[in-house]
C-alpha positions in Angstrom: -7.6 -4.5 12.4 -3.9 -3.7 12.4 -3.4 -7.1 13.5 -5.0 -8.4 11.0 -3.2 -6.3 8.0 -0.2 -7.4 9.0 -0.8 -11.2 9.1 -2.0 -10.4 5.7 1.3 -8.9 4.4 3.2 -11.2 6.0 1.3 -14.2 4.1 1.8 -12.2 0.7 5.5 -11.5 1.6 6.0 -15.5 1.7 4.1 -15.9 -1.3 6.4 -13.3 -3.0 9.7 -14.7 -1.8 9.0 -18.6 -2.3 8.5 -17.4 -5.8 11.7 -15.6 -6.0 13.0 -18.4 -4.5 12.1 -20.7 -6.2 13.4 -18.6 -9.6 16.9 -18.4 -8.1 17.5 -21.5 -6.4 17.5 -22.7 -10.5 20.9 -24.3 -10.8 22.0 -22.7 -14.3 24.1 -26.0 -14.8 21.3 -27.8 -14.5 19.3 -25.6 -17.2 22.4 -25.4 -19.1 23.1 -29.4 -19.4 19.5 -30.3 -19.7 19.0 -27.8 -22.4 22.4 -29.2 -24.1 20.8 -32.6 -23.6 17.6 -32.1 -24.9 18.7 -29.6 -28.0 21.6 -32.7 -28.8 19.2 -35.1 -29.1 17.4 -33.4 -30.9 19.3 -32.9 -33.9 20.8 -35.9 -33.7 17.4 -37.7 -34.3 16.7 -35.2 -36.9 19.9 -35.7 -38.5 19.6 -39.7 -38.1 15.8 -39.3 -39.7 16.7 -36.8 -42.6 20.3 -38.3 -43.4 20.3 -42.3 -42.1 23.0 -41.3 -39.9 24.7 -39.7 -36.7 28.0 -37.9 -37.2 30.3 -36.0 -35.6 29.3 -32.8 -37.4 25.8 -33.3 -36.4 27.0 -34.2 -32.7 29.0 -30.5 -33.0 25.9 -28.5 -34.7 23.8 -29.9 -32.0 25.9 -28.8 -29.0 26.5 -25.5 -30.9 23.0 -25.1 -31.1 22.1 -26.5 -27.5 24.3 -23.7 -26.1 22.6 -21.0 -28.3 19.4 -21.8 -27.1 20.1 -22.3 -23.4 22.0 -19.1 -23.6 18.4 -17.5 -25.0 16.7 -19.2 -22.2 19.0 -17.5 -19.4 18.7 -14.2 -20.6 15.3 -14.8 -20.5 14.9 -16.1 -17.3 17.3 -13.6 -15.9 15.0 -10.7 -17.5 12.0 -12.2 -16.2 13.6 -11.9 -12.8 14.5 -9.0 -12.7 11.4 -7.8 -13.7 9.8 -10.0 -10.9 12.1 -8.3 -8.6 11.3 -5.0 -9.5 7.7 -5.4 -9.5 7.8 -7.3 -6.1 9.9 -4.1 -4.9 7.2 -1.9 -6.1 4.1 -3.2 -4.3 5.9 -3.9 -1.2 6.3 0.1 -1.1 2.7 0.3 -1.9 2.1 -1.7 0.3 4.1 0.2 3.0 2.4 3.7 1.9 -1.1 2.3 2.0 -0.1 0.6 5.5 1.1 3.9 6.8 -1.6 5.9 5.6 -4.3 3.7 7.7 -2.2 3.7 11.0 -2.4 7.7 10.1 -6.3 7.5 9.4 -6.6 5.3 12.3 -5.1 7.9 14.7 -6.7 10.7 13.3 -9.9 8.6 14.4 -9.6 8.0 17.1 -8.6 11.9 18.1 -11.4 12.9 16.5 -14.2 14.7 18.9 -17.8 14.3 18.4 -20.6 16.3 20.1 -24.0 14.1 19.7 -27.0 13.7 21.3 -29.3 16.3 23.5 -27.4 19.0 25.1 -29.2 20.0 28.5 -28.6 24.0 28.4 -30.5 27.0 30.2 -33.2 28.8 27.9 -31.8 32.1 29.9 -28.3 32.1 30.3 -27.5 29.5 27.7 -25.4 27.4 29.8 -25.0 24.0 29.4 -25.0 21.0 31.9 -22.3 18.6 31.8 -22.3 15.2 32.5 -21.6 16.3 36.6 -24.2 18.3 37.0 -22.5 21.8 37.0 -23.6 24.1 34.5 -20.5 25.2 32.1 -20.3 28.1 29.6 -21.4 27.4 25.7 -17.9 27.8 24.8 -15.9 25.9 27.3 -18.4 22.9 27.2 -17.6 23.1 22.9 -14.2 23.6 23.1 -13.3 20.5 25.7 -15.7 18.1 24.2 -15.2 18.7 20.2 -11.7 20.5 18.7 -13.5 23.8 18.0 -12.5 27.1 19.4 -14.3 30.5 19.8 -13.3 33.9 18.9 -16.1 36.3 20.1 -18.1 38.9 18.4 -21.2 41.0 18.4 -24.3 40.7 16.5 -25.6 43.7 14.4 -28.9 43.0 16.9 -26.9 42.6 20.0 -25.2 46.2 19.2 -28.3 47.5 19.0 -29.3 46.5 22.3 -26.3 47.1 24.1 -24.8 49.8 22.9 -27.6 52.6 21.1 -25.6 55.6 22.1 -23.0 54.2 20.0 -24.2 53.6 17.0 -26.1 56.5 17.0 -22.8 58.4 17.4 -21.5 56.7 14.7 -24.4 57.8 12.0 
């Protein structure tokens, strides 16, 4: 079962970084010249539609503009990172927490004593038999086969019994 948690972190720890990765292996001078590219041409086929002609001031405009924009889209992408980032750091201590807590849960099951079954024990005495044969206290069979322990007392009824002259004393 532990086994089997694991393999499943590890496969969502890949997943996690290859997307990382793949967020910071962008080359920002690749983003930065397409973007110029693309926000060039733009304008200059919008200034060659609207005005019958490229110029330079159109050429200048557009790589004015090409740099606003791919500035906009780096601080976007660098936000969106970041926030990847953060999130990614979050769950993987959630994920360590709920991890820890069922190798915790785990142990305390497997400590955990359980009495079950039919108890052989003597209608007399009230001794009970163990699984050897010998014939063991109430108490010490309880206490080495569950996590309970005894503190002993008497019964109102059992006083009686036992000791009359001292209660009567006592009233």
């Amino acid at each position: 079962m532990v086994q089997r948690e694991s393999m499943k972190e590890t496969s969502m720890s890949s997943k996690k970084y290859k997307l990382i990765g793949i967020i910071e292996n962008l080359n920002t001078l690749h983003l930065l010249f397409i973007s110029i590219l693309l926000t060039t041409i733009i304008v200059s086929i919008s200034s060659l539609f609207f005005h019958g002609e490229i110029t330079y001031d159109y050429i200048v405009t557009g790589l004015i503009t090409a740099l606003i924009v791919t500035g906009i889209i780096l601080k976007i992408l660098y936000l969106y990172q970041d926030k990847l980032k953060k999130e990614i750091n979050s769950r993987e201590k959630v994920e360590k927490a709920k991890h820890e807590l069922i190798l915790d849960l785990e142990d305390a099951l497997n400590n955990i004593k359980k009495l079950s079954g039919l108890l052989p024990i003597c209608a007399s005495c009230k001794k009970i038999r163990d699984d050897k044969g010998y014939w063991n206290q109430i108490e010490i069979y309880i206490k080495d086969h569950s996590d309970a322990d005894f503190s002993h007392s008497i019964c109102p009824d059992c006083a009686k019994k036992l000791y009359p002259d001292f209660l009567n004393k006592k009233k």
